[in-house]
Structure formats: C-alpha cells, structure tokens
N, C-alpha and C positions, 0 to 999 in steps of 0.2 A: 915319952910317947912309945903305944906297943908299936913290934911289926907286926907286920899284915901279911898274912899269905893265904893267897887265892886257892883252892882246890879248887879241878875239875877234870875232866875225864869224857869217856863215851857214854852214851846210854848202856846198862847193864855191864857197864865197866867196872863196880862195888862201891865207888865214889860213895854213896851212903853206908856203906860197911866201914871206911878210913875214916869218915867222919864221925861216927861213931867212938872209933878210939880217941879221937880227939876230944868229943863231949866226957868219957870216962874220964880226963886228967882236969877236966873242968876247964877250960880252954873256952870265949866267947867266941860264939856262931854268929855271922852273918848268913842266912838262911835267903838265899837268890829268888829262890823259888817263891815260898813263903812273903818277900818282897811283891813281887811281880803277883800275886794273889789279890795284895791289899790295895795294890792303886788302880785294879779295875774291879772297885766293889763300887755296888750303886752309889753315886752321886762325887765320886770320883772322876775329876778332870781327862784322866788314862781313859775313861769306860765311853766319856762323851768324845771323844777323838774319836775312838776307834767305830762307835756306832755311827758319828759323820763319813768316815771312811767308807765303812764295809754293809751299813744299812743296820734297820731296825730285826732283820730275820735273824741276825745273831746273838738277840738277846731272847731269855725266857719269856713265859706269859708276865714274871715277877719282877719284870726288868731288870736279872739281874745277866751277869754274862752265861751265853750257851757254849759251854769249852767246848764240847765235842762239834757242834758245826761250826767253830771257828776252827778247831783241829782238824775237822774234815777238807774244811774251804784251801788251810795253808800247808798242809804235808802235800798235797797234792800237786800245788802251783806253786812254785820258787818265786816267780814273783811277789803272789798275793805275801810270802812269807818274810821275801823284805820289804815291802809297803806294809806290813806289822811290823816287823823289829825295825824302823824306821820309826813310825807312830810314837811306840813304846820306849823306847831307848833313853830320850829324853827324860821322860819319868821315870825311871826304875835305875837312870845312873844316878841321877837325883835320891832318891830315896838309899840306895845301897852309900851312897859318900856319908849321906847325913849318917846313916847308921855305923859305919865303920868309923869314923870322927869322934864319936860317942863311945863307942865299944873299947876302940886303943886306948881309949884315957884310962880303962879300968882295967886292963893284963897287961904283961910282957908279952901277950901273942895273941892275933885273934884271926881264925879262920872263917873267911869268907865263900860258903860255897856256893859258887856259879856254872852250872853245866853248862852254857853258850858264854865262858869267859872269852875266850879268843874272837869270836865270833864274834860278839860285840864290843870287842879292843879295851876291856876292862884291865887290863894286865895294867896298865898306867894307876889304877889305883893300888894295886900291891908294892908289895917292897918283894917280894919273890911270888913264883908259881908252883905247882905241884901238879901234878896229872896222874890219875889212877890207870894204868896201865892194863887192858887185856887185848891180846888180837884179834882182829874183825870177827873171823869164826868163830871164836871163844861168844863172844858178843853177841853173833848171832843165837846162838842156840839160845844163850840165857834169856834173850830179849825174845824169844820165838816159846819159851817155856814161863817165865813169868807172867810177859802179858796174854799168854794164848792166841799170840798173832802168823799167818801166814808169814813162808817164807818171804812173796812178794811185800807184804806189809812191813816185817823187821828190815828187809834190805832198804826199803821206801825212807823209814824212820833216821839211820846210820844213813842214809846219805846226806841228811834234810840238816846233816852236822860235819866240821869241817875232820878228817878223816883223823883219827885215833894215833896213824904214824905221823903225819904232821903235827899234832897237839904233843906227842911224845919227842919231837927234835926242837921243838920251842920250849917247853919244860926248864925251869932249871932246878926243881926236885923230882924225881922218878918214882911212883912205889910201884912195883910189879906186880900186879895181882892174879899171877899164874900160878901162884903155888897155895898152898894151907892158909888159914886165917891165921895161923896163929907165924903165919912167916911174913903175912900183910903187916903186922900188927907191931911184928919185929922191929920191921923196916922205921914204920913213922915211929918208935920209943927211941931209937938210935938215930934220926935226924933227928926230934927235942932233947934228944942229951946232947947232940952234936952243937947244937945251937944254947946250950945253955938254960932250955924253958924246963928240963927237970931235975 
C-alpha cells in the first residue's frame, strides 16, 4: 500500500505551484477541490442537502449550483459557513477515502490536495501532512493581485481559513514558499529523495 500525504496551505500560498512538481514526477493527485465539484452536480445527494438547507435561490435557472451566491451567503456569515462544511463533509470525506483507497493501490505516493485539510480534520486520512508555507502579507498581496479583490475582501477570505502559522506548527512536512520556484521546487525533490519515492 502507498503513502498518502495531504498538501495544503493558505489561499495564494503556491499550494498549486508544489503540486505541480509533484504531477511532473507523475505522482497520483487526489484533487479536493475537483472532489467537492462532483458531488454537488445536479442530481447529486451533496446538491439536494444543501438546497434543503439553504433554499432553492442558490441554485441557477438550470438547477445547477449558483457558487458565487453561495460564496457570497458563506464568506460573509461563519455561521452559514459551518452549516456548509457540516452539510458537505460527510460527502466529500466519502468520496476523497473512496478515491485515495483506489489511488495507493497504484504508487508508492499519492498526493492528496485539500486547501480546508485541518479544517475539516482530514489529517486522519494521511499518513503525513505538508503545508505550503507563505506569511499572511506575502498572501495578501497575491490573493489581492490575482483575484483583483479589495483589501477588505482578501482579509475577509484568509480569515474564513484556520490562520497559515497555525497550519505551519501542525505540519509535519514544511515547504517555504518565500523564496524562487526553483528553491520551492528544491525543497519537495529532496523530501521524495528523503523518503525514497525518487
């Protein structure tokens, strides 16, 4: 059986830049995101919870889901945000085990990336963790420059997730993503040589 190790990180922390070098050595992705896409597509059990929950206004004319007013409804209200990741959780731990289950039987390693790993106490399904490391500042800018969101909006978002030095002292792999890519890039080849996976 492979191991399993969880990435995750901050928002505009590079966590898809490190996952990256790990698809180049051909390493299986567990794709969190892409997960949590597929069980609230129409006629999905995930889709009929959450419209019992939160009302029919969150869906399109097409019934399918509307992200942006449900992202509008839950960055806003920490509440509404955990009566979601309450809703959801069930299903998406579901789906993310069946899939990593499936995946270790075919590598020595397989990366699981989940941005709300801690968050949703998925670390039990790893055999280790990883955290892509930048400082809030660092974070903000990126997150204020990529998405073209207000400062009040990028601070809104980095709160709405458990805080970047906390996820960096639970860690038990670190990559710093303060410096060059090509010193990001360093770091995870010399933990898979450390470990044996090159």
């Amino acid at each position: 059986m492979g191991f399993v190790l969880g990435l995750t990180g901050g928002i505009a922390s590079g966590k898809s830049t490190v996952l990256q070098f790990f698809k180049e050595y051909h390493f299986p992705i567990v794709d969190g995101d892409q997960i949590a896409r597929e069980i609230v597509r129409v006629g999905q059990p995930a889709l009929a919870a959450l419209v019992a929950h939160f009302g029919q206004e969150i869906l399109l004319e097409n019934k399918e889901l509307d992200r942006k007013k449900l992202g509008a409804l839950i960055f806003a209200d920490a509440t509404k945000r955990k009566e979601l990741d309450a809703l959801l959780n069930p299903f998406l731990r579901k789906a993310i085990y069946q899939e990593v289950e499936e995946k270790k039987k075919q590598a020595a390693l397989t990366v699981v990336d989940l941005p709300l790993l801690y968050e949703g106490h998925y670390e039990t399904l790893m055999d280790q963790v990883a955290v892509v490391y930048l400082p809030k500042e660092s974070q903000m800018q990126r997150l204020m420059q990529r998405d073209n969101l207000s400062k009040e909006a990028a601070e809104q978002r980095i709160a709405s997730q458990m805080s970047i030095e906390e996820k960096k002292e639970r860690a038990d792999i670190l990559f710093d993503n303060r410096g060059s890519l090509a010193e990001t890039k360093q770091q995870v080849t010399t933990w898979l040589k450390g470990q044996g996976f090159l």
